[in-house]
Structure formats: structure tokens, C-alpha cells
C-alpha positions in Angstrom: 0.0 0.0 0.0 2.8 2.2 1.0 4.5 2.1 -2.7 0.5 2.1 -4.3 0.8 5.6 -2.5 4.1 6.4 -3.1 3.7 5.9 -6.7 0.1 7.8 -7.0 1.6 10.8 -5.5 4.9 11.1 -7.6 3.2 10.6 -10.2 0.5 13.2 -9.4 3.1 15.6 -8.7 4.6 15.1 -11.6 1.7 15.7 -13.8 0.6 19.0 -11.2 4.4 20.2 -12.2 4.1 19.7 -15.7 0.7 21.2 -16.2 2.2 23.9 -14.1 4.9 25.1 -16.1 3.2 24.4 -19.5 0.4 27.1 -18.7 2.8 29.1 -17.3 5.1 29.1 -20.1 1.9 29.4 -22.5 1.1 32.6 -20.5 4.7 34.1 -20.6 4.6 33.3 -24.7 0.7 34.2 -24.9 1.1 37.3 -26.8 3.1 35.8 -29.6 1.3 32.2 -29.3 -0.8 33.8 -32.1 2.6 35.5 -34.4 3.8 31.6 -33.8 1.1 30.1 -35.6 0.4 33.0 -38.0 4.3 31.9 -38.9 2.5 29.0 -40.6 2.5 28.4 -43.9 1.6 26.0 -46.7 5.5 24.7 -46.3 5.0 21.6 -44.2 8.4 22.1 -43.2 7.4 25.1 -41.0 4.2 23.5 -40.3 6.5 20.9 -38.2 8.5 23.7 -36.6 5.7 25.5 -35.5 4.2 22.1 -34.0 7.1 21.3 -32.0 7.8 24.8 -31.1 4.6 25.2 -29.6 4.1 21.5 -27.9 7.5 22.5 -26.4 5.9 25.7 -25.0 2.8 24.1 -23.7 4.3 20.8 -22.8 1.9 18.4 -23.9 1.5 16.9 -27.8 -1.9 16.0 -27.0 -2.8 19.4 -26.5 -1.5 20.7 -29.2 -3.2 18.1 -31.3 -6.3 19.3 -29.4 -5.4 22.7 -30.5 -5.0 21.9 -33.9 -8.3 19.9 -34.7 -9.8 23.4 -32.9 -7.8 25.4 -35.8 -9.3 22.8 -38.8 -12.6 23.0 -37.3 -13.1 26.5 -37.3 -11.4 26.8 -40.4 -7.9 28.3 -39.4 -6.4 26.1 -41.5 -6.6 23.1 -43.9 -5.4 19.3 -43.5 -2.3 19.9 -45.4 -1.3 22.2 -42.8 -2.4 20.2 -39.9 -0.2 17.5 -40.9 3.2 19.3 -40.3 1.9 20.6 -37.1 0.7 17.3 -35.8 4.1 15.8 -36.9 6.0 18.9 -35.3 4.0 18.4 -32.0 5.5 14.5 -31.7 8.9 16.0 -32.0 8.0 18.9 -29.7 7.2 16.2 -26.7 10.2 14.2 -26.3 11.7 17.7 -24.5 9.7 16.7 -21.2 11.5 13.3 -21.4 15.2 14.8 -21.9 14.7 17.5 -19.4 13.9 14.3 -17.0 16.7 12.5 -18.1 18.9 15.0 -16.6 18.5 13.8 -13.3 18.0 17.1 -11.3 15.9 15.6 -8.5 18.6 17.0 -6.0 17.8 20.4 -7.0 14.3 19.9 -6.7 13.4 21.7 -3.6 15.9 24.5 -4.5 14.2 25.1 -7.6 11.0 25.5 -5.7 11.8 27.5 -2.9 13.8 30.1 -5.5 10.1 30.0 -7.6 7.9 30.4 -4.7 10.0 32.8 -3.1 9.9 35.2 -6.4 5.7 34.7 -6.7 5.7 35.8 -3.5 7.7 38.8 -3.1 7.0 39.5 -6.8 4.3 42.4 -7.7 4.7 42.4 -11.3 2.5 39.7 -13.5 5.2 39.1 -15.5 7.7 37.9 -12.8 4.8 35.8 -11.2 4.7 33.7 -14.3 8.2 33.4 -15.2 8.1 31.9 -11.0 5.6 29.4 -11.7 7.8 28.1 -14.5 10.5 27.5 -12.0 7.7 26.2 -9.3 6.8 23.8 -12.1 9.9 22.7 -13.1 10.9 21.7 -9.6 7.2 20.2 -8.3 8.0 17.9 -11.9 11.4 16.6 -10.4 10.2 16.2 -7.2 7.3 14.1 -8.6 10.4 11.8 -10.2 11.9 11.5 -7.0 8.9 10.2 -5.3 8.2 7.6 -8.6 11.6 6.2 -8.1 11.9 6.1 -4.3 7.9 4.1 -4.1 9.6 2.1 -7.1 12.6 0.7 -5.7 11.5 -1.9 -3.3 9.3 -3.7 -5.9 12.9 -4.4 -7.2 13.0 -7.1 -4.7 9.5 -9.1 -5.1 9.9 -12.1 -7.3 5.8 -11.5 -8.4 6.9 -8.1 -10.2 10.0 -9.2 -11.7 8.1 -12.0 -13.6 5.8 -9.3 -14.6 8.0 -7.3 -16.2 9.8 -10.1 -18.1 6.5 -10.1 -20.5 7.8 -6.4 -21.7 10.3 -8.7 -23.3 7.4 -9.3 -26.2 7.1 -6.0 -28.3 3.1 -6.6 -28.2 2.6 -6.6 -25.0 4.8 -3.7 -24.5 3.0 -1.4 -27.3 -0.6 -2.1 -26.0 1.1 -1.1 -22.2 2.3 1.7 -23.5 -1.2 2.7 -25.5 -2.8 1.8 -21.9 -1.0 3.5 -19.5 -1.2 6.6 -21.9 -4.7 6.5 -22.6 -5.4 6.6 -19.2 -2.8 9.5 -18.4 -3.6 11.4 -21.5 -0.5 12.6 -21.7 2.7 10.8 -23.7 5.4 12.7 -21.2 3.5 11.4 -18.2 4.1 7.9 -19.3 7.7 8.6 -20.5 8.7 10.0 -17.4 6.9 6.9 -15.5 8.7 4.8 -18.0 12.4 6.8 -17.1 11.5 6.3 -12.9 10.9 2.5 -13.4 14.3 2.0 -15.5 16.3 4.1 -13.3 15.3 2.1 -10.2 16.7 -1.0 -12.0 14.0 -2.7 -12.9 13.6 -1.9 -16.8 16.1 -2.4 -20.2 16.0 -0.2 -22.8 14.7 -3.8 -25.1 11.6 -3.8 -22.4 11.3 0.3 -22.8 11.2 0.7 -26.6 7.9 -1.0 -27.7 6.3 1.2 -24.7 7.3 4.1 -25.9 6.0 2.8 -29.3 2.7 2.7 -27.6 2.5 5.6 -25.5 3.1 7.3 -29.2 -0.8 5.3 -30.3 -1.9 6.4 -27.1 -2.0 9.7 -26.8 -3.7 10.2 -29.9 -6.8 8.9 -27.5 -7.1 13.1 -26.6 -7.4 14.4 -29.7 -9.7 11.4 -31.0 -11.7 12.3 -27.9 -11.5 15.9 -28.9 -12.9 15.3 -32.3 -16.4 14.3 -31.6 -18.9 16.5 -32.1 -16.5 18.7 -34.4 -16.7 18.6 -38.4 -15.5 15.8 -40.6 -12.5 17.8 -41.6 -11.2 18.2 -37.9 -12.0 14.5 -37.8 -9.7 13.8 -40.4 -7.3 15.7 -38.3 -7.5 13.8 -35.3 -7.4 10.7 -37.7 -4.2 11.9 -39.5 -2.9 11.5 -35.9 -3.5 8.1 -35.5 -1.9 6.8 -38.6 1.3 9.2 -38.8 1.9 7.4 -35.5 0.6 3.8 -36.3 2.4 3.9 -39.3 6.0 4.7 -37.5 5.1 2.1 -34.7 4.8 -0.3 -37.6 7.6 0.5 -39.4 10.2 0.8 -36.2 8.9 -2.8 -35.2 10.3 -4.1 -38.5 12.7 -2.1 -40.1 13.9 0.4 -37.2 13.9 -0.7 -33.6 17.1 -2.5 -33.4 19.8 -0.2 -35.3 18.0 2.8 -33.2 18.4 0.7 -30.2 22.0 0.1 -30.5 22.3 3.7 -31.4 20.8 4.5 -28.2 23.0 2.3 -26.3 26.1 3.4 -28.0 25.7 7.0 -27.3 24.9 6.6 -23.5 26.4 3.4 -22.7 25.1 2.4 -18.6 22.4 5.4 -18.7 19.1 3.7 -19.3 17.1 7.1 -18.3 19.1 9.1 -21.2 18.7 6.0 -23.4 15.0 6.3 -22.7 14.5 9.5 -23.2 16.9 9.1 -26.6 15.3 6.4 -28.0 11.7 8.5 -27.6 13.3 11.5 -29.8 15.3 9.3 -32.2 11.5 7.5 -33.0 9.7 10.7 -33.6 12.3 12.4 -35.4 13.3 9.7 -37.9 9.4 8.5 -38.5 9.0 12.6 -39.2 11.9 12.6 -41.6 10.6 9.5 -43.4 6.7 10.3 -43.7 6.9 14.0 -44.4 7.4 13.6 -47.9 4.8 11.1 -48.1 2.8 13.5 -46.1 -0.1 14.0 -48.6 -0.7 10.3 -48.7 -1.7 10.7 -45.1 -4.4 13.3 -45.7 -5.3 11.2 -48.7 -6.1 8.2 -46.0 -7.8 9.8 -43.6 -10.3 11.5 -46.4 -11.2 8.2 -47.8 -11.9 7.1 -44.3 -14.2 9.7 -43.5 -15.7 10.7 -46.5 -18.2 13.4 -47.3 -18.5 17.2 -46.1 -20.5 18.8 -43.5 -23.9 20.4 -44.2 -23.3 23.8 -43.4 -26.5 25.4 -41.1 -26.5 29.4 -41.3 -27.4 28.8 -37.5 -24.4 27.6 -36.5 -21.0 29.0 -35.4 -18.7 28.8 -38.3 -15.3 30.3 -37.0 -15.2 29.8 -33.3 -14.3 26.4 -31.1 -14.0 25.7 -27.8 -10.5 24.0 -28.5 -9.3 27.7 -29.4 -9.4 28.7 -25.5 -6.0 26.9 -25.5 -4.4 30.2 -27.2 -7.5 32.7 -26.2 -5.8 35.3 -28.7 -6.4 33.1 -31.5 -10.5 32.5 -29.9 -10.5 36.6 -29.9 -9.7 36.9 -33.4 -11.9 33.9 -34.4 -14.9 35.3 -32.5 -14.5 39.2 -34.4 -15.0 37.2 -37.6 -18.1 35.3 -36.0 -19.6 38.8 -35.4 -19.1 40.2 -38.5 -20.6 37.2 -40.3 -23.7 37.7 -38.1 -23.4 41.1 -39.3 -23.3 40.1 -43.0 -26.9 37.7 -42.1 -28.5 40.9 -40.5 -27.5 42.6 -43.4 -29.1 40.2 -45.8 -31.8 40.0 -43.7 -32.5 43.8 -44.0 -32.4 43.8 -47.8 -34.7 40.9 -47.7 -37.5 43.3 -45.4 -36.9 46.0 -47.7 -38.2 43.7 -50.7 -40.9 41.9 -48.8 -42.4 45.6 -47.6 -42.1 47.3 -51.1 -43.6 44.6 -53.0 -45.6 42.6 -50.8 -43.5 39.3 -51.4 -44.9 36.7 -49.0 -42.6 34.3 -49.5 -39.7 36.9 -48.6 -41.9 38.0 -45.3 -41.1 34.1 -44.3 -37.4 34.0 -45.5 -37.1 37.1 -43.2 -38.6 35.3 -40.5 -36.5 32.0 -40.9 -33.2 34.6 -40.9 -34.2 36.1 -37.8 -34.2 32.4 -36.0 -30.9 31.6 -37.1 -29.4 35.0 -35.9 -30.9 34.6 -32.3 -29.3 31.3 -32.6 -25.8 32.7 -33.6 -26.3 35.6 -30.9 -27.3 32.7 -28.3 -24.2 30.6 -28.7 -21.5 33.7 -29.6 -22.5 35.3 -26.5 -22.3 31.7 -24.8 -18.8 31.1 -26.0 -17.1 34.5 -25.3 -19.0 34.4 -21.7 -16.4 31.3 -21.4 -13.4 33.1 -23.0 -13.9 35.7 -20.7 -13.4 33.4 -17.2 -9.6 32.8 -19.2 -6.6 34.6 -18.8 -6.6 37.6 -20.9 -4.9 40.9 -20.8 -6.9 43.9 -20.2 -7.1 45.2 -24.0 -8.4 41.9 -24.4 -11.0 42.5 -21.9 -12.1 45.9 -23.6 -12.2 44.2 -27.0 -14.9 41.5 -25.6 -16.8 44.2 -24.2 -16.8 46.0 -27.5 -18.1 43.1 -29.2 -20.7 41.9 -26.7 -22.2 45.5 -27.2 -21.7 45.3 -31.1 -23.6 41.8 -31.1 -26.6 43.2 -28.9 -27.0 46.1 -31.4 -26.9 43.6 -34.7 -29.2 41.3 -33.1 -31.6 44.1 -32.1 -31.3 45.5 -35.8 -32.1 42.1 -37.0 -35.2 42.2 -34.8 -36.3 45.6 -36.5 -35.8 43.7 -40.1 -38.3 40.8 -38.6 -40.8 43.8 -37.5 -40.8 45.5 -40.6 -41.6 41.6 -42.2 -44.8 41.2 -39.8 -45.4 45.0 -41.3 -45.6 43.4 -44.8 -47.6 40.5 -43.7 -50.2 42.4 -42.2 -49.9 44.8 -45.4 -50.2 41.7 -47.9 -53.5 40.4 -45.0 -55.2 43.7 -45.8 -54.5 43.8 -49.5 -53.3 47.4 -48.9 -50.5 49.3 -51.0 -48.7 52.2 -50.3 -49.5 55.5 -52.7 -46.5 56.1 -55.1 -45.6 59.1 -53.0 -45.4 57.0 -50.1 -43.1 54.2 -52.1 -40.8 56.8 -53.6 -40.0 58.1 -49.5 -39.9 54.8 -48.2 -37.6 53.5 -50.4 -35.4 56.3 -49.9 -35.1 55.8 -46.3 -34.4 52.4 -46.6 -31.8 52.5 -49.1 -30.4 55.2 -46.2 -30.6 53.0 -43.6 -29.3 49.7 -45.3 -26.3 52.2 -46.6 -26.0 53.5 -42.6 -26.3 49.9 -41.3 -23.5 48.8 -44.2 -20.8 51.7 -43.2 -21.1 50.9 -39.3 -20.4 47.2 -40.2 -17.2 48.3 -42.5 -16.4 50.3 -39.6 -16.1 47.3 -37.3 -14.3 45.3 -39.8 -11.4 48.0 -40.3 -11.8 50.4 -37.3 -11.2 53.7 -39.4 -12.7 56.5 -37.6 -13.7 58.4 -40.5 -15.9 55.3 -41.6 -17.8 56.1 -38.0 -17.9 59.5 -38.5 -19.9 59.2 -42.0 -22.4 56.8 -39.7 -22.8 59.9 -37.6 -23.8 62.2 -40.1 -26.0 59.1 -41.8 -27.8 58.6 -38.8 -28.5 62.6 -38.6 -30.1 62.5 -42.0 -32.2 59.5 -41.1 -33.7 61.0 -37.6 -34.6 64.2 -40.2 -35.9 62.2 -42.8 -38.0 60.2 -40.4 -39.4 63.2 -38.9 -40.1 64.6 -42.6 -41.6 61.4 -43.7 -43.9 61.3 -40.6 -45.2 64.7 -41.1 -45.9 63.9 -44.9 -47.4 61.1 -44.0 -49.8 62.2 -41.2 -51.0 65.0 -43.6 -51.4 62.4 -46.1 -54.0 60.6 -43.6 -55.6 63.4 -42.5 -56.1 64.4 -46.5 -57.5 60.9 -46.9 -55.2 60.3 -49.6 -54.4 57.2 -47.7 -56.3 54.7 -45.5 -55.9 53.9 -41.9 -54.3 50.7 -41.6 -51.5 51.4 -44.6 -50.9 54.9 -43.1 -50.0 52.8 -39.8 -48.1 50.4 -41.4 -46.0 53.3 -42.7 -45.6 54.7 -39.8 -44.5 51.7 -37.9 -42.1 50.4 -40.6 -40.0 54.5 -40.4 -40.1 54.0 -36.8 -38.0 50.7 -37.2 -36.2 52.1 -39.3 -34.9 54.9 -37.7 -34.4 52.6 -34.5 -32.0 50.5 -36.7 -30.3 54.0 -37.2 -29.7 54.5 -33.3 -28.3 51.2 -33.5 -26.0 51.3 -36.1 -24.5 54.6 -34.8 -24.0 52.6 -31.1 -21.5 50.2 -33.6 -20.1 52.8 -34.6 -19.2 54.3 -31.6 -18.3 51.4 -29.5 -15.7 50.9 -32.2 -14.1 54.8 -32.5 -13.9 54.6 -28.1 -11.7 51.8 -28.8 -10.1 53.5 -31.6 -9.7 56.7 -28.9 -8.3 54.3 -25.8 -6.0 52.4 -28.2 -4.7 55.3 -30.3 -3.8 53.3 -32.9 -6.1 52.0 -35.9 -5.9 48.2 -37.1 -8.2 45.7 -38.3 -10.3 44.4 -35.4 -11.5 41.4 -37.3 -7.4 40.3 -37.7 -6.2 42.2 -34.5 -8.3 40.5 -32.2 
């Protein structure tokens, strides 16, 4: 019981100290997390840089897998570009196992009482994180320590040492490995389990190999995991996974496993930890340099295995996935393109009222109404998602910039509901058989065509944040509160004339009320987005910037 405990703990602590000093490396690198990954490009090459750079900063391939079905999903990027990253990510791993291979479990409690003493003393943010690297870093060894120490008497029952002489059959070794990671979800966990077992005297590098084969099948459980529910592309993704790695298991069972062992050997003769950890960058490395060139026959697999596209609904999120809150940057930028392609449906959806109202088009009354569902369920699920982004850790500009577009998505939505309004307008226009007089046309079209052009320019104003854009809404929406008042006027006069009849003269009325409301709202847009232009003092493009 006492090595059952032993065991659970070290490796708990290990785990706690790696998770520890991933996030808080990802928060020291946050900021340029998103210039890493905008460093990709359609050269696989620098697709697998970028995935080992980044697994090496977040300290975990499975996460970065993760990461990357997140990217296909929303569309970030293609399968040709996943591929280099997922291979990158393998490479990216094998750091945890060389940094344990180093043996600094002396230093251990050093390390930690240097980290915790700087989080403590420290006031800035900065220093706090750069601490909790150090705090992690130690809290990892530490966790080693404890492995090994729990370990070592199981070096003298007879029971255990029979049970690891059936790591002497490859099989039984890889499907371990695939185990013991699929459990742990993490690939370093395993390895560095793997390096405590072998350096209390109780593994071989012969036993060690084919586990570290299947730790490699194994922690593509995650990102399989992470794929359900996503599209079929970011399936393939996840499935791209799983053969890059099958494929090399395969291959270093026949071809590879004994020159790389001996390689292994010969380069740290006596040190089975460094041998371990060796052997685990040697595999990912060399199956890298083989399949990359063959790297298109991998996405060629995985498409014939899942086959088909995804029927796109205009009701669902197209550009944002909950995988992106890994690099929240990235989820910011992702979720300023989700607003302006509600936007773009409330804009359609205006244009749509305009017809249905001018020319009594039934048929366009209930495409109006079928646009306004699917916008409420866009605005119900954007606003769910960023109310999640928000709880992560994000800088204060950050902060702002989800304010700004919380306000920006309640005064589309609201517009969209003053498109609907001005369709039930037109249906009760078409119910009555009522038309407008010519006069009454020629001024309501005109005000439409003002306020779809207001409504357009406040949109283009979010999209590149130019202040004069917002300024010309200003002076739009100015026109539109005198025309409405004009119109109204007319319009009354009109009524009280009886050049029109009740009910049409109402509709009228109603439908320039709307429309000047959509005004208001278009000019909130517009300011929202020249306050952050004013608190920022600089002008980018907020759909890119954030």
C-alpha cells in the first residue's frame, strides 16, 4: 500500500508540475502564441517547426493536437497544414523526457523554494509567471523523485520481476504503452513513469522501446476524444494522428527498432534514463523525416476514411471552437470574424424586409422570419462562447475588445429584430390587400436604401476600425432621424387628407419608426468601435487584431 501511495503521488506531482509550467510558459509566450502560428505556412516544413515549437511551449503533444483539430474546425487552417503541425507536435514532446533525463531531482526543492519565493515577493504579472515556470519545473522533479523512491522496493519481489519479463514481447509492451497513456492522456507522463521505473533497475531499454511505441498510439486517445462532435475535416485531423503514429510504430517494429536501439546504447552506454528518453526522440524524429514527404498520402487516407463534407446550417457557429481557448488570442480573433458574419446575415436579412415591404412578397416575409431564428441562434451561442473566453486569462485590451463586441452583437441582433418587425409590417400589409401610394413608395424606399447604406458603413467600420468610416455613420444617422421626422409629417398629412387609409398609413408609420431605431443602433457600432479606436490610439483591423 505504502508504494501504491508512493507511486500515486509522484506521479501526481509530476503531472501537477508539468501542467504547471506548461500554462505558465503558455502565459509568458501568450502574446506571440498567435505571431507563432500565423508563422505557418503552406511549407510543411514550417508547419512541423511550428508544432514542436509550440508543444514545447505548452508541454503536452496531445494538447497541441487538441489545439489543432480546434484550428481545422473552425477553419484556421486546412489538412495539409495540420499535418506538419501534428508531426512537429510528436517531436516537440520528447523535450519533457530529456529535461527528466537529466537527473535534477537533488535540485528539486531548491528550484522551488527560488520560484515560490519570487511569486511571492514579486508584484509584477510578468515575474509571477516566469516563478511558476520554476515552481513547475521543480514540483515535476520532485514528482520523479517520489516515482523512483515508491519504485525501488518492488525491485526485490519475485511477483513483479516476472511481470515485467512479459515487456520482453514488443506486443505486449506497445498495448502497455497505449494503456497506461490512454489513461494519463499525456505521452510525457508515461515517458517519465517509463524513465523512474528503469532508473530504479527494474527496466532495459529492449523492455522500454515498444512502450514508448505505444505511448506514441496512445496519446492520440485526446485528440480522437477531442474530435467528436467537431466537423468531418477536424476528424480527419484527429485521424491523421493516429496513422502518422501507427504507421512509424509499424515501421520501427520491422525495419527500425534495433539499429535505433543500438544507437541508443552506443551514445549513453550504462544510462538507461538518457537511453530512454533518446530512443523517444530518435523515434519521432526519424518516423517525421521518413513520412513528411509522403505526407499528402496521409491526408489522402484519412479522407477516404471519412468521407463526405458537413452540411453547413447558417445557425451555426462557423469560426469559433471551444479548443481555441488553449491560445484565447487566437478564440479573440476567431470570435471578431463570428460577429461580423452575423453582421453580414442581418444585413441580408434587412435587404430581404426591404423587398418583402415594397412589393408585398410573402414568400420573402417568411425568409425574413426564418433569418431572424438563425441569428438569435448565432447571438445565443457567440455570446455563450465569449461568456467562457472571458473566465480565461486575458490581458486587459483583451477584456475591452470582448466588451466591445458583446455590445456590437446586442445592437446587430436588435437591428435584425427591426428587419423581422418591418416583415410582420408586410404581412399584415399583404393580409389587408393594402398598398402604399406612389408618394409614399418613392419616400420609403429612400429611407431604406439610407438606412441599409447607414447599417453597411457601421459594419465596415467594425471590420477596419477607421474613424472616419464612424464619423460618416454619424452624419448618416443625422439624415435618417430628419428624414424620419419629414416622412412622418408627410405622412400624417397624407392621412388626414384621406389620400391614404388607416391601416396602410399605420403600417407606414411603424415600418419609419423601425427604421430609424435600426439608425440608433447602427451609430451605437459605430461608436463602440471609435472609443476603442480613442483608448487604443492606434487603428488596425479588429477582425485580424483580435
Amino acid at each position: 500500500m505504502e508504494i501504491a501511495f508512493g507511486l500515486i503521488g509522484g506521479l501526481g506531482l509530476f503531472l501537477y508540475g508539468m501542467t504547471l509550467m506548461g500554462n505558465a510558459l503558455q502565459k509568458s509566450a501568450g502574446p506571440r502564441m498567435k505571431d507563432i502560428l500565423a508563422a505557418l505556412t503552406n511549407k510543411r516544413i514550417v508547419g512541423v517547426i511550428v508544432g514542436a515549437i509550440v508543444t514545447m511551449i505548452i508541454q503536452s503533444s496531445s494538447a497541441t493536437t487538441v489545439m489543432t483539430v480546434g484550428f481545422v474546425n473552425a477553419g484556421l487552417m486546412n489538412l495539409s497544414q495540420a499535418i506538419g503541425i501534428i508531426m512537429g507536435a510528436n517531436i516537440g514532446t520528447t523535450v519533457t523526457a530529456q529535461l527528466v533525463a537529466f537527473k535534477l531531482t537533488d535540485i528539486a526543492p531548491f528550484v522551488i523554494g527560488i520560484g515560490v519565493a519570487f511569486y511571492l515577493g514579486a508584484k509584477k504579472k510578468r515575474v509571477k509567471e516566469i516563478a511558476e515556470i520554476f515552481i513547475g519545473f521543480g514540483i515535476l522533479f520532485l514528482g520523479m523523485s517520489l516515482m523512483k523512491d515508491a519504485i525501488k522496493p518492488l525491485k526485490e519481489l519475485e511477483i513483479f520481476k516476472e511481470a515485467m519479463t512479459s515487456f520482453n514481447s514488443p506486443i505486449v509492451g506497445i498495448l502497455a504503452g497505449f494503456a497506461i497513456t490512454a489513461v494519463l492522456q499525456s505521452s510525457s507522463a508515461t515517458t517519465g513513469l517509463l524513465i523512474a521505473v528503469a532508473g530504479s533497475g527494474l527496466m532495459t531499454i529492449e523492455m522500454a522501446y515498444p512502450i514508448l511505441f505505444g505511448e506514441n498510439i496512445g496519446t492520440c486517445v485526446t485528440a480522437m476524444l477531442a474530435s467528436i462532435g467537431a466537423n468531418k475535416t477536424a476528424k480527419r485531423a484527429a485521424l491523421m494522428h493516429l496513422i502518422f503514429n501507427v504507421i512509424g510504430t509499424i515501421m520501427f517494429l520491422i525495419l527500425l527498432r534495433i539499429p535505433v536501439q543500438y544507437l541508443v546504447e552506443y551514445l549513453s552506454p550504462g544510462n538507461i534514463e538518457r537511453q530512454i528518453a533518446n530512443a523517444h526522440t530518435l523515434f519521432n524524429i526519424i518516423s517525421v523525416i521518413i513520412m513528411l514527404p509522403f505526407a499528402n498520402w496521409i491526408v489522402k487516407i484519412a479522407e477516404k476514411l471519412i468521407k463526405g463534407d458537413d452540411g453547413e446550417r447558417e445557425g451555426d457557429l462557423k469560426y469559433v471552437d471551444e479548443r481555441l481557448f488553449a491560445t484565447p488570442a487566437v478564440a479573440l480573433v476567431q470570435v471578431s470574424k463570428e460577429v461580423l458574419r452575423m453582421a453580414k446575415m442581418v444585413e441580408q436579412q434587412l435587404v430581404d424586409a426591404r423587398v418583402a415591404i415594397m412589393n408585398n412578397d410573402e414568400d420573402m416575409v417568411y425568409t425574413v422570419f426564418e433569418k431572424e431564428k438563425n441569428i438569435n441562434a448565432v447571438e445565443k451561442q457567440l455570446l455563450e462562447y465569449m461568456v467562457q473566453l472571458s473566465k480565461l486569462s486575458l490581458t486587459s485590451r483583451q477584456r475591452d475588445k470582448i466588451a466591445t463586441l458583446m455590445n456590437t452583437i446586442n445592437d446587430v441582433e436588435r437591428i435584425g429584430d427591426h428587419a423581422d418587425n418591418i416583415a410582420e409590417l408586410a404581412l399584415v400589409k399583404i393580409e389587408n390587400k393594402s398598398k402604399f401610394s406612389e408618394m409614399a413608395k418613392d419616400e420609403l424606399n429612400d429611407m431604406l436604401e439610407l438606412v441599409i447604406d447607414t447599417y453597411k458603413l457601421s459594419i465596415l467600420t467594425f471590420k477596419t476600425t477607421e474613424s472616419e468610416l464612424g464619423m460618416k455613420v454619424f452624419e448618416k444617422e443625422k439624415k435618417i432621424n430628419a428624414m424620419e421626422k419629414e416622412l412622418r409629417s408627410s405622412h400624417i398629412k397624407r392621412l388626414n387628407e384621406g389620400a391614404c387609409i388607416t391601416q396602410t398609413g399605420i403600417v407606414f408609420l411603424d415600418t419609419i419608426s423601425n427604421l430609424e431605431r435600426i439608425g440608433d443602433h447602427a451609430t451605437n457600432i459605430a461608436e463602440s468601435i471609435i472609443e476603442v479606436i480613442n483608448r487604443d490610439h492606434i487603428e488596425t483591423d479588429l477582425v485580424e487584431d483580435m
